[in-house]
MOPAC internal coordinates of N, CA, C and O (Angstrom, degrees):
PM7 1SCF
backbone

  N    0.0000 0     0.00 0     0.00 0    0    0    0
  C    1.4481 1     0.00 0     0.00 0    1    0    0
  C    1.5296 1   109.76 1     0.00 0    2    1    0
  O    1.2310 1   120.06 1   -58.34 1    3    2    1
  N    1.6022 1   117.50 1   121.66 1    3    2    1
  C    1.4532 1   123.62 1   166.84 1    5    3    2
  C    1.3473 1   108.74 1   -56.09 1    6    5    3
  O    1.2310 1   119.75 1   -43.37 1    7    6    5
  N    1.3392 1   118.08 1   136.63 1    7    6    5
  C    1.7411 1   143.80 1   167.18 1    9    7    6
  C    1.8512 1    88.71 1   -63.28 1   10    9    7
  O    1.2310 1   101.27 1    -4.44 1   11   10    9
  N    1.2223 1   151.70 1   175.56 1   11   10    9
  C    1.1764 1   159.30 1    53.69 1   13   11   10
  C    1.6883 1   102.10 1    29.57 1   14   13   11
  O    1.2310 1   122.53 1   -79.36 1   15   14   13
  N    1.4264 1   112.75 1   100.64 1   15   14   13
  C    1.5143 1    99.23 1   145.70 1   17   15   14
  C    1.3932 1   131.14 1   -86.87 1   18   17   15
  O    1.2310 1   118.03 1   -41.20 1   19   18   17
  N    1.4451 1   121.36 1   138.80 1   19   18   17
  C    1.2855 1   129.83 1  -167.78 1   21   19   18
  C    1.9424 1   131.08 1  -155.81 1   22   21   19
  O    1.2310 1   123.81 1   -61.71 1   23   22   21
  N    0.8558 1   110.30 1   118.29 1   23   22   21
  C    1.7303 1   111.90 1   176.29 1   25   23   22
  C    1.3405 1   117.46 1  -107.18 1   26   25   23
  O    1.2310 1   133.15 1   -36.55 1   27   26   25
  N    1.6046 1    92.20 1   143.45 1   27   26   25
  C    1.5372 1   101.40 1   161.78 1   29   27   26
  C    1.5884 1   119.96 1  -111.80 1   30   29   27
  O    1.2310 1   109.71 1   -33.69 1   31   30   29
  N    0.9991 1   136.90 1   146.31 1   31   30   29
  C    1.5220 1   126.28 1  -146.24 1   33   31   30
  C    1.3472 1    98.59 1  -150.42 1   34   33   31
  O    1.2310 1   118.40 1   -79.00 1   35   34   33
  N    1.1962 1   120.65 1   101.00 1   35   34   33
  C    1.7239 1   115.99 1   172.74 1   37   35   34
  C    1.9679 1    95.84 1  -116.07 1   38   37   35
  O    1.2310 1   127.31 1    20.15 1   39   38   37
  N    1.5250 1   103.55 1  -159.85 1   39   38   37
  C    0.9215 1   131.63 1   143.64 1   41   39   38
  C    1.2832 1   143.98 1  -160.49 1   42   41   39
  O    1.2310 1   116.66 1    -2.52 1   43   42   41
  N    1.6696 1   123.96 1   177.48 1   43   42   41
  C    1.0276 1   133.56 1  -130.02 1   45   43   42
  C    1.7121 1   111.92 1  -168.67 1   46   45   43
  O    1.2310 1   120.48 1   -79.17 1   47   46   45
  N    1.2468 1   116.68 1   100.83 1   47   46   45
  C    1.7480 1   126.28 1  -153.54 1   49   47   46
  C    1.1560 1   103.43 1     5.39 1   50   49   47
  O    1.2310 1   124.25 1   -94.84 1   51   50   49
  N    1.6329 1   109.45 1    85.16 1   51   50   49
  C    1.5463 1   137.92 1   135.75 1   53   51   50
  C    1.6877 1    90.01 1    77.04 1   54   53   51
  O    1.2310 1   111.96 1  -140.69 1   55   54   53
  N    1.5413 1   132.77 1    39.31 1   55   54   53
  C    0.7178 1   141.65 1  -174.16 1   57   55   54
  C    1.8971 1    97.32 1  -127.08 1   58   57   55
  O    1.2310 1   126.53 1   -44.71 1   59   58   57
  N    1.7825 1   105.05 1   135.29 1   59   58   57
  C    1.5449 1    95.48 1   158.53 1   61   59   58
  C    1.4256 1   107.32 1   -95.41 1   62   61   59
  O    1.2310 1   110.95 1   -37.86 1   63   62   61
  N    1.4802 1   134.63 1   142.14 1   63   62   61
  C    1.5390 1   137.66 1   154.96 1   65   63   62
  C    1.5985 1   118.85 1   -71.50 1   66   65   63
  O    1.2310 1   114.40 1   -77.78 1   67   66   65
  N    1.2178 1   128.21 1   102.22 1   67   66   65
  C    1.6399 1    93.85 1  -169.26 1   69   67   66
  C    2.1429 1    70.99 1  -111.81 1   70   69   67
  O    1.2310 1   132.23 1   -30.34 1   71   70   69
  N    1.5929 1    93.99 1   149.66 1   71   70   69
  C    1.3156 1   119.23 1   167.65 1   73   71   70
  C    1.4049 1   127.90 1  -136.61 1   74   73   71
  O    1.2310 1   124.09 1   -65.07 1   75   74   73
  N    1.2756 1   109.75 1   114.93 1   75   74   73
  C    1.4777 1   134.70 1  -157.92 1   77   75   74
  C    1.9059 1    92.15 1   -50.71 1   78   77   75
  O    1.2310 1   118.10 1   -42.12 1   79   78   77
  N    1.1384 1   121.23 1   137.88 1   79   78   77
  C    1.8853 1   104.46 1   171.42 1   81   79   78
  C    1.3605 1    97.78 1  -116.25 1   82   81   79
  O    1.2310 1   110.70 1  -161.88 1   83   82   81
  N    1.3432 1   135.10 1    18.12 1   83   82   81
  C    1.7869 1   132.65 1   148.30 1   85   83   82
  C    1.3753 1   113.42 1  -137.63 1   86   85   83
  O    1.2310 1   131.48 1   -12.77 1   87   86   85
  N    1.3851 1    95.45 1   167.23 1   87   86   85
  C    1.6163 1   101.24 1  -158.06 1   89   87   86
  C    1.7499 1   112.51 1   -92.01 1   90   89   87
  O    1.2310 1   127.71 1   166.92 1   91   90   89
  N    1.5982 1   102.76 1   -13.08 1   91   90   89
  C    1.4138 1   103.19 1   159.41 1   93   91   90
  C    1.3810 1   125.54 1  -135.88 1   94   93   91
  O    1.2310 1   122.31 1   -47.82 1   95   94   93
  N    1.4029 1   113.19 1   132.18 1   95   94   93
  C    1.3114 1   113.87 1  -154.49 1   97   95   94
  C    1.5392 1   116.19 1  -117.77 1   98   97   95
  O    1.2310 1   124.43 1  -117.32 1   99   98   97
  N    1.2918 1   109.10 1    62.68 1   99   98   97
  C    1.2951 1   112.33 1   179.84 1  101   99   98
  C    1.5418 1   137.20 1  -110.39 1  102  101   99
  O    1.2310 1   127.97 1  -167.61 1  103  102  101
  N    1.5164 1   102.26 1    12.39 1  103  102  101
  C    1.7599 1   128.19 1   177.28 1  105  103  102
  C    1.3005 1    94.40 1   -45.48 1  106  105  103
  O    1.2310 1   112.37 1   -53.23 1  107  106  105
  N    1.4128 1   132.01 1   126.77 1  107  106  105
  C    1.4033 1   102.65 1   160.21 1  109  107  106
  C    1.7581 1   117.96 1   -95.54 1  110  109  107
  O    1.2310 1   129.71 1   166.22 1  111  110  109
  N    1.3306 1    98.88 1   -13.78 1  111  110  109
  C    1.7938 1    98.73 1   166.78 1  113  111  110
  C    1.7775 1   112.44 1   -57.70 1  114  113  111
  O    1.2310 1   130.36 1   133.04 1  115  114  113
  N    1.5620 1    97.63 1   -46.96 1  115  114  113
  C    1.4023 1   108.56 1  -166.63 1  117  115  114
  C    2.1321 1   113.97 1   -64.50 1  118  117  115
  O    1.2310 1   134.42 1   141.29 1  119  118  117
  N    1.4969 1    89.72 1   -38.71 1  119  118  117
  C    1.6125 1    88.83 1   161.20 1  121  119  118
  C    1.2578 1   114.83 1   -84.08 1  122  121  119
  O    1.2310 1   105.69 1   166.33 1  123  122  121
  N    1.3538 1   144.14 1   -13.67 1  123  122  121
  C    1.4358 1   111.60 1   152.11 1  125  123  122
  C    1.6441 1   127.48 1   -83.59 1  126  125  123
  O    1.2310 1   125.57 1  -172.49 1  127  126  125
  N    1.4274 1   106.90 1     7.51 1  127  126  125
  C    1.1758 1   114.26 1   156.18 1  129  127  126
  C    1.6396 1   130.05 1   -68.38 1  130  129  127
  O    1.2310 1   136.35 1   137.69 1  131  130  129
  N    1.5604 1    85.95 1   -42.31 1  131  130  129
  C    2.1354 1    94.92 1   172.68 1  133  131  130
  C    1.3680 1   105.67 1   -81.37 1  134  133  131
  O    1.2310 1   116.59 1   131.42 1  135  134  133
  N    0.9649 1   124.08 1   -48.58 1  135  134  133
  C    1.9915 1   109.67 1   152.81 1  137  135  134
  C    1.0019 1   127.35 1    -7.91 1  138  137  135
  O    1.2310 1   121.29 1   110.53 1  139  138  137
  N    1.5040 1   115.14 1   -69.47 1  139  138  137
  C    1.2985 1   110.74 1  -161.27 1  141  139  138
  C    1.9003 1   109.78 1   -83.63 1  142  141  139
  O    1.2310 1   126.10 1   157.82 1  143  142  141
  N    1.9574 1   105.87 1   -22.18 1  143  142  141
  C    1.4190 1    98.43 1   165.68 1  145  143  142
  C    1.6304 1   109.81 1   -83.31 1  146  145  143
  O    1.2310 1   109.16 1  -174.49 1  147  146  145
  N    1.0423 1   137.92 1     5.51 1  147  146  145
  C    1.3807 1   115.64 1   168.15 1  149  147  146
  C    1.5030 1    94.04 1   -86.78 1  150  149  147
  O    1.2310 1   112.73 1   138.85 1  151  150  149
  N    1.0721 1   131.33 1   -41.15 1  151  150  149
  C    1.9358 1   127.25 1  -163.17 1  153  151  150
  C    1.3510 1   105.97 1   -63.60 1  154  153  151
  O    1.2310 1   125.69 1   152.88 1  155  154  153
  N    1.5365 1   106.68 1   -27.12 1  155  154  153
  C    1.6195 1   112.99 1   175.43 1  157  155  154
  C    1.4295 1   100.52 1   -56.50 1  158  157  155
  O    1.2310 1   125.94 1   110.79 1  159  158  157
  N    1.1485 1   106.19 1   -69.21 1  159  158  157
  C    1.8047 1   126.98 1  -155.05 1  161  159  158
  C    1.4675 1    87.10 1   -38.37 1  162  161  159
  O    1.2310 1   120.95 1   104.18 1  163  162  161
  N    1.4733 1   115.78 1   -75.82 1  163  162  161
  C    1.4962 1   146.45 1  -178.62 1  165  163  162
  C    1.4006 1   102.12 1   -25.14 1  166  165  163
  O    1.2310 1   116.66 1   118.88 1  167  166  165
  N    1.0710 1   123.96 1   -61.12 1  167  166  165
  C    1.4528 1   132.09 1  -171.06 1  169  167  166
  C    2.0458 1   107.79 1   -62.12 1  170  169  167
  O    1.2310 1   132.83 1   138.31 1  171  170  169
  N    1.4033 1    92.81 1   -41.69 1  171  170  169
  C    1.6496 1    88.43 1  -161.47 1  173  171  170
  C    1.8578 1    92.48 1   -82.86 1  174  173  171
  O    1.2310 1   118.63 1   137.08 1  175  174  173
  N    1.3337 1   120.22 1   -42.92 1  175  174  173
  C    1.2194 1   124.93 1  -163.08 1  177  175  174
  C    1.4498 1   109.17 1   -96.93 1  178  177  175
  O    1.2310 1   107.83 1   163.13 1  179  178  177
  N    1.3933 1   140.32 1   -16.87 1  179  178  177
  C    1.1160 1   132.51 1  -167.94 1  181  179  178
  C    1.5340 1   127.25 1    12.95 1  182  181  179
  O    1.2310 1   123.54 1   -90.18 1  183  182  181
  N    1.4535 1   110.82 1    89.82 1  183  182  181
  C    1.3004 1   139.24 1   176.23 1  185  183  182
  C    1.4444 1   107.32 1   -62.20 1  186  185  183
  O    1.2310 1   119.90 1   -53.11 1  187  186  185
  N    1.6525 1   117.80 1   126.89 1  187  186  185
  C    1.2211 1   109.58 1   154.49 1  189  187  186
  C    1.5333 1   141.20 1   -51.92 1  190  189  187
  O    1.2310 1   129.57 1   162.76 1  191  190  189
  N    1.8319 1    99.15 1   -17.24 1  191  190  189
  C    1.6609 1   129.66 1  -159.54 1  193  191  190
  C    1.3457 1   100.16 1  -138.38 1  194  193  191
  O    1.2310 1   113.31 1   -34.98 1  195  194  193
  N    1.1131 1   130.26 1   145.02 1  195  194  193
  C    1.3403 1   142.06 1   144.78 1  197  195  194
  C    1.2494 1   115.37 1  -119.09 1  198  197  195
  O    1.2310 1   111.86 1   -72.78 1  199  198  197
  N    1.4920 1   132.94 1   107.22 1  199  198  197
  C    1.3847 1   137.82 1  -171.78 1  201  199  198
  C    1.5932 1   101.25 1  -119.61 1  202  201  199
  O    1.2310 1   128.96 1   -58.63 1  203  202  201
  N    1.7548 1   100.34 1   121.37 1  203  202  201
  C    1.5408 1   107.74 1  -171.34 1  205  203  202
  C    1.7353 1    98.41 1  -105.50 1  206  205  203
  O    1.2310 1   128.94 1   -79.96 1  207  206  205
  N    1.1648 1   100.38 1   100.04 1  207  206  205
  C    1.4275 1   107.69 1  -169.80 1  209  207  206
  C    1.9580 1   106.82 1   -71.83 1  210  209  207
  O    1.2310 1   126.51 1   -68.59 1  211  210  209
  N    1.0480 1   105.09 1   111.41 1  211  210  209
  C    1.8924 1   114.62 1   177.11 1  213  211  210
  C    1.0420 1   132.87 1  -101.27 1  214  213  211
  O    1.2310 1   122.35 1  -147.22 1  215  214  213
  N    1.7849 1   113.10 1    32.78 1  215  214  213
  C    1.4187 1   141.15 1  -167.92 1  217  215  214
  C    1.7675 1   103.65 1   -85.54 1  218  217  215
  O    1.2310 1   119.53 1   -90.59 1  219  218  217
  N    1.3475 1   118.50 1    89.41 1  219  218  217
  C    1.1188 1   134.18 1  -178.16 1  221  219  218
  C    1.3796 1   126.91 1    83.55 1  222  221  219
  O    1.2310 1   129.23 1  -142.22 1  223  222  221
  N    1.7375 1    99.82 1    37.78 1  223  222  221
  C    1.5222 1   125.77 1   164.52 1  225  223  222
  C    1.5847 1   110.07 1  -104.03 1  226  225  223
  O    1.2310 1   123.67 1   -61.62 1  227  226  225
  N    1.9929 1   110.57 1   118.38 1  227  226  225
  C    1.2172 1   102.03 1  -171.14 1  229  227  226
  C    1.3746 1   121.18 1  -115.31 1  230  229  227
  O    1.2310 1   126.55 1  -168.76 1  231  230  229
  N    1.9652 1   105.02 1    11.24 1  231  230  229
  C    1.5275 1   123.53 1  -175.67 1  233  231  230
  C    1.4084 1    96.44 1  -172.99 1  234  233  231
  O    1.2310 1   126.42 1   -35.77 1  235  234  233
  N    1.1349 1   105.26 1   144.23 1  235  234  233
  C    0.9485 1   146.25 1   143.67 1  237  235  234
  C    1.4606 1   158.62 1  -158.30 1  238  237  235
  O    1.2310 1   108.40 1   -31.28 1  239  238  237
  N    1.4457 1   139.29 1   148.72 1  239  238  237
  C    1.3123 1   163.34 1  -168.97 1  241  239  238
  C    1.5216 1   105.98 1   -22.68 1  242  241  239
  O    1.2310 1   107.57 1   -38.81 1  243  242  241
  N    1.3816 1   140.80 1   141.19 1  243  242  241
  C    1.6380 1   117.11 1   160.92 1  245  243  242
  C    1.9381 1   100.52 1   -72.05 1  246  245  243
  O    1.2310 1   122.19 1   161.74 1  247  246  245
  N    1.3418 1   113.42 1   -18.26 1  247  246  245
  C    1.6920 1    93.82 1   174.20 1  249  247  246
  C    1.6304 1   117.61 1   -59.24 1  250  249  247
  O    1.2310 1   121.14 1   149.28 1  251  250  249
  N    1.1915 1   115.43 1   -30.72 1  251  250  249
  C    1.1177 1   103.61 1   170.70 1  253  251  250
  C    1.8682 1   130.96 1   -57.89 1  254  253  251
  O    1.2310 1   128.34 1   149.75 1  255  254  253
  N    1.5180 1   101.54 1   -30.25 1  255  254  253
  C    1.6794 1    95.55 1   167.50 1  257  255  254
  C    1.7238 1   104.34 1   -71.85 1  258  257  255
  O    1.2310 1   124.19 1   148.16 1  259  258  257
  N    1.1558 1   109.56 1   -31.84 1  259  258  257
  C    1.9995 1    81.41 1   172.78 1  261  259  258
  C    1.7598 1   125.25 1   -77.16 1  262  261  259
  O    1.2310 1   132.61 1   175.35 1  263  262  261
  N    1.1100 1    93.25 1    -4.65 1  263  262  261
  C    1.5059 1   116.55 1   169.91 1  265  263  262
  C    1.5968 1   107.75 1   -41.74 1  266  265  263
  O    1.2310 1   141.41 1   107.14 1  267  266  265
  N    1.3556 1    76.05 1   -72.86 1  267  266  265
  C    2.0307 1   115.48 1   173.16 1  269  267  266
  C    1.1357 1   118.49 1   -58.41 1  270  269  267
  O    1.2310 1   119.51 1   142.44 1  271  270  269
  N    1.4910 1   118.54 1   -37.56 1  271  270  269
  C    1.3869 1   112.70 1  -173.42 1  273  271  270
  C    1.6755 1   108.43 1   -78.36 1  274  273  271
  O    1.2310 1   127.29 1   137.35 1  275  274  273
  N    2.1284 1   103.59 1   -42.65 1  275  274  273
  C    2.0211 1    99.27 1   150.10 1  277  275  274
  C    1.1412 1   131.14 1     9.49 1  278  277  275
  O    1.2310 1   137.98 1    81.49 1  279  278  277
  N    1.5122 1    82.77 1   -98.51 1  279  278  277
  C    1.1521 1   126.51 1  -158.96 1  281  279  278
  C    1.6647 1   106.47 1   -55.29 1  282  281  279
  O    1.2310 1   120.00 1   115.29 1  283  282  281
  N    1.5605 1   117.60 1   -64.71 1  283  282  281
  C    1.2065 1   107.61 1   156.01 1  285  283  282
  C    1.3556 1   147.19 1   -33.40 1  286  285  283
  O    1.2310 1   121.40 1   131.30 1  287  286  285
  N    1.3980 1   114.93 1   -48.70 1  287  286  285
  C    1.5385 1   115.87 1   163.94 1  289  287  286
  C    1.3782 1    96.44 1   -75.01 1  290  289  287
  O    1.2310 1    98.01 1   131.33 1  291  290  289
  N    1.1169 1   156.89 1   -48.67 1  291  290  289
  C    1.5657 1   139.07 1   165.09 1  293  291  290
  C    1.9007 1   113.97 1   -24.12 1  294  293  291
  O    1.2310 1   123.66 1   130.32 1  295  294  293
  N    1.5177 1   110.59 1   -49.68 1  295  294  293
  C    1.5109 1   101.61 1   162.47 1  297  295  294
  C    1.3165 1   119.04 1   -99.47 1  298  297  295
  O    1.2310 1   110.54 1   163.84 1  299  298  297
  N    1.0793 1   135.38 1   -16.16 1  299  298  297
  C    1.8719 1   109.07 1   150.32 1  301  299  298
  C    1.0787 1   120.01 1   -45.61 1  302  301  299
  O    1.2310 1   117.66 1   172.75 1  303  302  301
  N    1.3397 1   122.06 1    -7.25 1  303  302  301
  C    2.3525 1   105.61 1   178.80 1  305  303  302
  C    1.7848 1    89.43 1   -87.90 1  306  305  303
  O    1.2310 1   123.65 1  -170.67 1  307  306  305
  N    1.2070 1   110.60 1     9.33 1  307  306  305
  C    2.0860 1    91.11 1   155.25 1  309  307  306
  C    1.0463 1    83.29 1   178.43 1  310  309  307
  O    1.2310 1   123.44 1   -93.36 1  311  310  309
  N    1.5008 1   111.02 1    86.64 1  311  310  309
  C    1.7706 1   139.37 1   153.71 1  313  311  310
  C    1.4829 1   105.83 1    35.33 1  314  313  311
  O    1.2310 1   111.10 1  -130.04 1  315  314  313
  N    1.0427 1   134.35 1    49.96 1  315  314  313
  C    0.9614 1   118.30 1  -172.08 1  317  315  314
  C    1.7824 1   106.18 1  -110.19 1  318  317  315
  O    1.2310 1   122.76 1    15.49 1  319  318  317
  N    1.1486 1   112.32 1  -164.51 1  319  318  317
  C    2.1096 1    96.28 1  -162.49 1  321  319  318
  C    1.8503 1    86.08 1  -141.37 1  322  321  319
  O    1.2310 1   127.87 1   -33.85 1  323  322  321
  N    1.6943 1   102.46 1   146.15 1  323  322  321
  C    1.7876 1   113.76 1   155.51 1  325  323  322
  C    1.3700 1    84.06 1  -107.82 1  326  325  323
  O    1.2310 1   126.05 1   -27.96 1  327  326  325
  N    1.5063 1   105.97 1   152.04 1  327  326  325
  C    1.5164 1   111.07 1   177.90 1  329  327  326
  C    2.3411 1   100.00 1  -152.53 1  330  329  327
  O    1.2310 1   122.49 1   -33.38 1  331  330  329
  N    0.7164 1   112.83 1   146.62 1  331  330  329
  C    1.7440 1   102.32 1  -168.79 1  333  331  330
  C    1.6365 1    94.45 1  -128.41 1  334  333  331
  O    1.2310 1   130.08 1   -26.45 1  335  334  333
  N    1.5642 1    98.18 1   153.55 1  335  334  333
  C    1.5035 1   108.98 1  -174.46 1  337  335  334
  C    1.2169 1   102.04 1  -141.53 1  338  337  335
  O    1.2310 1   119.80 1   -24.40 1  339  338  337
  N    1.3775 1   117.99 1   155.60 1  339  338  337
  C    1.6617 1   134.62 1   147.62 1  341  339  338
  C    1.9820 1    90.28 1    60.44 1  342  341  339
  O    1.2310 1   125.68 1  -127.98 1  343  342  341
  N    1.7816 1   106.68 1    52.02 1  343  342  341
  C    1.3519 1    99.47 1   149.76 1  345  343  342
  C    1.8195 1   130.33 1  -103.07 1  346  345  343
  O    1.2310 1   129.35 1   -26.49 1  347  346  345
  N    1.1734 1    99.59 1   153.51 1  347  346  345
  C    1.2431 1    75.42 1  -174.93 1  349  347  346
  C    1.9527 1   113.12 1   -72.70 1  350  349  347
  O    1.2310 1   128.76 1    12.09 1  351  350  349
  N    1.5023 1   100.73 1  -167.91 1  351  350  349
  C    1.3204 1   107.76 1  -176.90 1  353  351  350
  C    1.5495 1   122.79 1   -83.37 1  354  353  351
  O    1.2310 1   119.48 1   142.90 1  355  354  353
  N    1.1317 1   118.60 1   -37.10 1  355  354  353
  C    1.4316 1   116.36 1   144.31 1  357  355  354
  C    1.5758 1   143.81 1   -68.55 1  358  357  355
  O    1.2310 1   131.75 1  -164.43 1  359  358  357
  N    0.8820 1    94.92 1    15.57 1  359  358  357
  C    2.0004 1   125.95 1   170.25 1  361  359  358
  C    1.4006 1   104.85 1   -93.70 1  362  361  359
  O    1.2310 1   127.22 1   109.67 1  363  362  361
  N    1.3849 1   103.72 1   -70.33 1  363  362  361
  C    1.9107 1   114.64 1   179.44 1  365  363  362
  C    0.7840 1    87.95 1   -51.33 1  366  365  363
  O    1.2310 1   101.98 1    85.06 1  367  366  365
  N    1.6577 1   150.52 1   -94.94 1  367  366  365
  C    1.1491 1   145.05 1  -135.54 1  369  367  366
  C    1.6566 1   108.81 1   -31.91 1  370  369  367
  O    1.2310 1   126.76 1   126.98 1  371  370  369
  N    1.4955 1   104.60 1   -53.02 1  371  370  369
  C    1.7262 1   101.92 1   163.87 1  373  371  370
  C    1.5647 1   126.72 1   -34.62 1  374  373  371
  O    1.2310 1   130.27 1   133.17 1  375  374  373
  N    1.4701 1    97.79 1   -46.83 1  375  374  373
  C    1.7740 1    89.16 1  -175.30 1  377  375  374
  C    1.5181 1   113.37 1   -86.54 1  378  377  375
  O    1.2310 1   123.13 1   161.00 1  379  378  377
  N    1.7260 1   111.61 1   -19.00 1  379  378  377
  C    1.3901 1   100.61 1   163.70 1  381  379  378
  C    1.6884 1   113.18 1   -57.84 1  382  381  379
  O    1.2310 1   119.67 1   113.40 1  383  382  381
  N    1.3194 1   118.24 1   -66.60 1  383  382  381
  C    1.3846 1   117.71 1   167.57 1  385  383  382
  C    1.5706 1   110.85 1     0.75 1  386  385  383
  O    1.2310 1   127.69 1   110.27 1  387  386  385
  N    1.2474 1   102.80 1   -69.73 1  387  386  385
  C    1.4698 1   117.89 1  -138.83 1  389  387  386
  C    2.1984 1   100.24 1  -101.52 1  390  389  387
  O    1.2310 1   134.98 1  -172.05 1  391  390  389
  N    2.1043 1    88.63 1     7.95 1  391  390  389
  C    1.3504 1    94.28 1   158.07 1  393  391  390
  C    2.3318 1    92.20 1    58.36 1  394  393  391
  O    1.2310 1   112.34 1  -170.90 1  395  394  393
  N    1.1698 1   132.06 1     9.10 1  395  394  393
  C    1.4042 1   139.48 1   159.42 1  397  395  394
  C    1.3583 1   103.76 1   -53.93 1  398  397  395
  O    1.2310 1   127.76 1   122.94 1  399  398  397
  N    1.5141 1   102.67 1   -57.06 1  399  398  397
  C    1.5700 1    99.10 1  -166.69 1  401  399  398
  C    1.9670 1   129.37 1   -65.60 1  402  401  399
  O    1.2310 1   136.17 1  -166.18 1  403  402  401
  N    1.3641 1    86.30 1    13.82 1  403  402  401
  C    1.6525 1   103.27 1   161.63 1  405  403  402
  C    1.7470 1   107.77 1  -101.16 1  406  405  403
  O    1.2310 1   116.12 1   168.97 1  407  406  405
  N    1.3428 1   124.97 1   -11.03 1  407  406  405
  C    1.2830 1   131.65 1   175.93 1  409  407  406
  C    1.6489 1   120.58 1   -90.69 1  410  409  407
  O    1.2310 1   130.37 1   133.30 1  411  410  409
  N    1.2746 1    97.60 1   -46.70 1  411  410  409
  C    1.7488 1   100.63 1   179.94 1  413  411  410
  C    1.7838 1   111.49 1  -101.03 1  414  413  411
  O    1.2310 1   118.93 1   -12.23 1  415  414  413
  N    0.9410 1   119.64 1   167.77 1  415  414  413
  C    1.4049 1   115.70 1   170.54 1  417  415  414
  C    1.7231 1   108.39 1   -98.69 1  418  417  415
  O    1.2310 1   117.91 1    -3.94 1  419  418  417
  N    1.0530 1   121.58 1   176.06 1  419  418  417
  C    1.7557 1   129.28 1   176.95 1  421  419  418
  C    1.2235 1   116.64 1  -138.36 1  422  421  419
  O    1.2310 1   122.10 1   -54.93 1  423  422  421
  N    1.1385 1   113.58 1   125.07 1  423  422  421
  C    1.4895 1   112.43 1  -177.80 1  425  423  422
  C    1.5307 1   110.30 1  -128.55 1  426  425  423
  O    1.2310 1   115.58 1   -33.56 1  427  426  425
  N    1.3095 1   126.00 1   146.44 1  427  426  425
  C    1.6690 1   134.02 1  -159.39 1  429  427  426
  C    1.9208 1    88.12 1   -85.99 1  430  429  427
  O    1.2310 1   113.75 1  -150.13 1  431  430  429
  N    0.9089 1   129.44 1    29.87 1  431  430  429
  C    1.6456 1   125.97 1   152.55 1  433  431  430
  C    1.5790 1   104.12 1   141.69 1  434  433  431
  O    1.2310 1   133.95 1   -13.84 1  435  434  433
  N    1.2590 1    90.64 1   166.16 1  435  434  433
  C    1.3288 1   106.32 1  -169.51 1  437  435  434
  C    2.0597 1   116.49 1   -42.72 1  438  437  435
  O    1.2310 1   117.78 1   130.36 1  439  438  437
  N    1.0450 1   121.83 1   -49.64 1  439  438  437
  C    1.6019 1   125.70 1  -175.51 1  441  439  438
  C    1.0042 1    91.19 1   -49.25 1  442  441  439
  O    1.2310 1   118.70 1    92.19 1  443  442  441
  N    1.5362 1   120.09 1   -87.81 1  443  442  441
  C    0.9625 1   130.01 1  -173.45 1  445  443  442
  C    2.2780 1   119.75 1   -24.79 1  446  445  443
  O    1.2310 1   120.27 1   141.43 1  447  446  445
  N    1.2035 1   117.10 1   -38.57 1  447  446  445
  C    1.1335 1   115.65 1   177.28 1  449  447  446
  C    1.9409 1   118.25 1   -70.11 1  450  449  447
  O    1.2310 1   134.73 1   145.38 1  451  450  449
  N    1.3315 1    89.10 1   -34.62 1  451  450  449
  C    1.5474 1   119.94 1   179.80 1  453  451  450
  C    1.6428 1   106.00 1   -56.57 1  454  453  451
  O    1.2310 1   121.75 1   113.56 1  455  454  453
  N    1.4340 1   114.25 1   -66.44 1  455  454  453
  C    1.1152 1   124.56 1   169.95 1  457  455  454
  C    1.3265 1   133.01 1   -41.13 1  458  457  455
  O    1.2310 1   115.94 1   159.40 1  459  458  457
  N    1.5102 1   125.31 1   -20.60 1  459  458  457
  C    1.6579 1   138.14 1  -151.30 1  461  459  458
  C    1.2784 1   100.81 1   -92.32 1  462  461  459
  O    1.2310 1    95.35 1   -85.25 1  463  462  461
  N    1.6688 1   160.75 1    94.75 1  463  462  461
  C    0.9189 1   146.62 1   156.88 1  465  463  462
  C    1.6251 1   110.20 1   -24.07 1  466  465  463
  O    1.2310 1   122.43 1   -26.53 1  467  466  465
  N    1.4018 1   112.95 1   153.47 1  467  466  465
  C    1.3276 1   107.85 1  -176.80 1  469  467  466
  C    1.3268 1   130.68 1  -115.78 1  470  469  467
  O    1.2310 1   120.10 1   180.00 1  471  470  469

């Protein structure tokens, strides 16, 4: 049984927070639903940062790395950074796999990602 996919998205010095609100995220209607509200956010606010916070995410979809990969080239057309925090260790292992983790940066939780000039 699919969880509800869902985000909450604030921000935080010129930073977006997006936070997963279930722990598995493999809807694929429901992630192109948070797509299209992060591109919103993105579009009206243009964040220097996008930090996809994965603090009690324990699966997820491979659609979700093209999600990410989007969204990212969505902020490279004005330097802008995806950057991920507080995943666990069998999550990364995915983007090592998939050789990602030369694409995004990782940070051991959210402050810490917030903080990093980019």
């Amino acid at each position: 049984m699919n969880e509800k996919v869902g985000v909450k998205i604030t921000s935080e010095e010129n930073a977006a927070i997006i936070n997963f609100t279930s722990s598995s995220i493999s809807d694929t209607e429901g992630i192109l639903f948070v797509a299209e509200q992060i591109k919103e956010f993105i579009e009206k606010h243009r964040p220097e940062k996008v930090v996809f916070d994965f603090e009690g995410v324990k699966f997820f979809s491979s659609q979700l790395l093209g999600m990410l990969l989007d969204i990212r080239a969505e902020l490279e057309t004005y330097n802008g950074e995806v950057v991920i925090s507080a995943i666990n260790p069998q999550l990364h292992r995915v983007f090592r796999i998939t050789n990602l983790d030369r694409v995004f940066r990782f940070f051991p939780d959210k402050q810490s990602a917030i903080g990093v000039v980019p």
